[in-house]
C-alpha positions as CSV (number, residue, x, y, z in Angstrom):
1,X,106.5,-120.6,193.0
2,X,106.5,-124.0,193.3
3,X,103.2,-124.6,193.1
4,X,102.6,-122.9,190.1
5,X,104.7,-125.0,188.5
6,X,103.0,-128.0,189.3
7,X,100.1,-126.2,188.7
8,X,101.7,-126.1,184.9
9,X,102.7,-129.8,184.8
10,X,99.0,-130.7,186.0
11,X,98.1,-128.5,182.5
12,X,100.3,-130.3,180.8
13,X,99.2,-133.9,182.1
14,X,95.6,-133.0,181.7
15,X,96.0,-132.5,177.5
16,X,98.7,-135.9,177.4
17,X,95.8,-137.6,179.6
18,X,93.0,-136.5,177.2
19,X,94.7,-138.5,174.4
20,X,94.1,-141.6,176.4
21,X,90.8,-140.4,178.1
22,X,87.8,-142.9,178.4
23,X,88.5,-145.3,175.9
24,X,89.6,-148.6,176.8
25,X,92.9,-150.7,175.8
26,X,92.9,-154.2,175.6
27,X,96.4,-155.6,175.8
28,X,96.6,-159.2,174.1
29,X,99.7,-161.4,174.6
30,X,99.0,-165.0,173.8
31,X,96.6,-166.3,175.6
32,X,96.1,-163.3,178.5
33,X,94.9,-160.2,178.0
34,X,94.1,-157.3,180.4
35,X,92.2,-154.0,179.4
36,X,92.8,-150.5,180.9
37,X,90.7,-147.6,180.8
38,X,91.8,-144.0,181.6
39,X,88.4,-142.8,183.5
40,X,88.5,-139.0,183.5
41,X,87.7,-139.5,187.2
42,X,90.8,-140.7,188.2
43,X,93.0,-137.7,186.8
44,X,93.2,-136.1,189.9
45,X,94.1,-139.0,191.7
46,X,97.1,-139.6,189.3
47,X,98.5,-136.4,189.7
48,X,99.3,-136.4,193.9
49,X,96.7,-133.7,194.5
50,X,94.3,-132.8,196.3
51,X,91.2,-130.0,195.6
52,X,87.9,-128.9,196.9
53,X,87.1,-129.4,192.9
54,X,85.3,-132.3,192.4
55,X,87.6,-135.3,189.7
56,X,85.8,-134.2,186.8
57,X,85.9,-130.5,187.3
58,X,89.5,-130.8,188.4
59,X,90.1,-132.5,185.4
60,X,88.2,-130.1,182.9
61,X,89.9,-127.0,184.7
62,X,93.3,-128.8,183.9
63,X,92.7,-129.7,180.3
64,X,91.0,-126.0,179.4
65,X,94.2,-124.2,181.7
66,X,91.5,-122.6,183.8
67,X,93.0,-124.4,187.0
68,X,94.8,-122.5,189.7
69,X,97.2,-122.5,192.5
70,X,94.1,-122.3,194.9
71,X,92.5,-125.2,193.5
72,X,95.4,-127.7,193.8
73,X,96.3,-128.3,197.8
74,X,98.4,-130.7,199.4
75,X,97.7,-132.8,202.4
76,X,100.0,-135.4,204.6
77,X,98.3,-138.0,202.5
78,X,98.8,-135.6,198.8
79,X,102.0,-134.2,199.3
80,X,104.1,-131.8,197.0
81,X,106.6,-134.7,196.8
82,X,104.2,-137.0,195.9
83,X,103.3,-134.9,192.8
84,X,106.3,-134.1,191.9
85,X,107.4,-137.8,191.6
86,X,103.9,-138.5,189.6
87,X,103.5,-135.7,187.0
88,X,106.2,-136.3,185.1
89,X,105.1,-140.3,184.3
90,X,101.6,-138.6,183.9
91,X,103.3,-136.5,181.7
92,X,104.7,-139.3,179.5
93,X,101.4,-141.9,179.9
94,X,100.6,-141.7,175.8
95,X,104.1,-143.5,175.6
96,X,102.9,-146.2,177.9
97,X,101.9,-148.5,174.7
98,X,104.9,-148.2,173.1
99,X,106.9,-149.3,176.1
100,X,104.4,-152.2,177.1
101,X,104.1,-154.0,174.1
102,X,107.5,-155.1,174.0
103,X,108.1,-155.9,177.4
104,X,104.9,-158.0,177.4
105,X,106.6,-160.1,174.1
106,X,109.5,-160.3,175.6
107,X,107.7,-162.1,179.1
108,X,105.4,-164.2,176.7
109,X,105.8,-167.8,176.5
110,X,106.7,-169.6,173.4
């Protein structure tokens, strides 16, 4: 049971992640800047999971809802707590601009 529904919020993450998916931000304040790039690679990583899937199929399987309960596996190292603390700010990553821009003007210097 319980691994279905993280099975669910990995389906969920996989479309929010897609949104951001393998373009890169560049984040200007002054004179810094720093660039992020959400590589379709590390989706699996982000979630807490582990699979005998390989990144990029894990990923697919996610973002077309073909993943299952047998593909998602926990270890000591990828533990259901683990995941269950990640998913939901995977969940939410497409609001990470939003909140970033103002607390990086608000720690720039004038």
């Amino acid at each position: 049971m319980a691994e279905n529904k993280i099975r669910e919020q990995i389906v969920k993450a996989a479309y929010q992640y897609s949104l951001l998916a393998n373009k890169i931000y560049m984040y200007i304040c002054g004179e810094q800047y720093f660039e992020l790039l959400f590589a379709v690679g590390c989706f699996r990583h982000l979630t807490g999971v582990a699979s005998s899937l390989s990144a990029e199929d894990f990923y697919k399987n996610a973002l077309n809802k073909s993943l299952t309960d047998k593909q998602i596996q926990f270890t000591p190292r990828q533990t259901m707590k683990k995941a269950k603390k990640k998913l939901p700010c995977l969940i939410r990553l497409p609001e990470f601009p939003d909140v970033l821009l103002p607390m990086l003007d608000e720690n720039m210097d004038v």
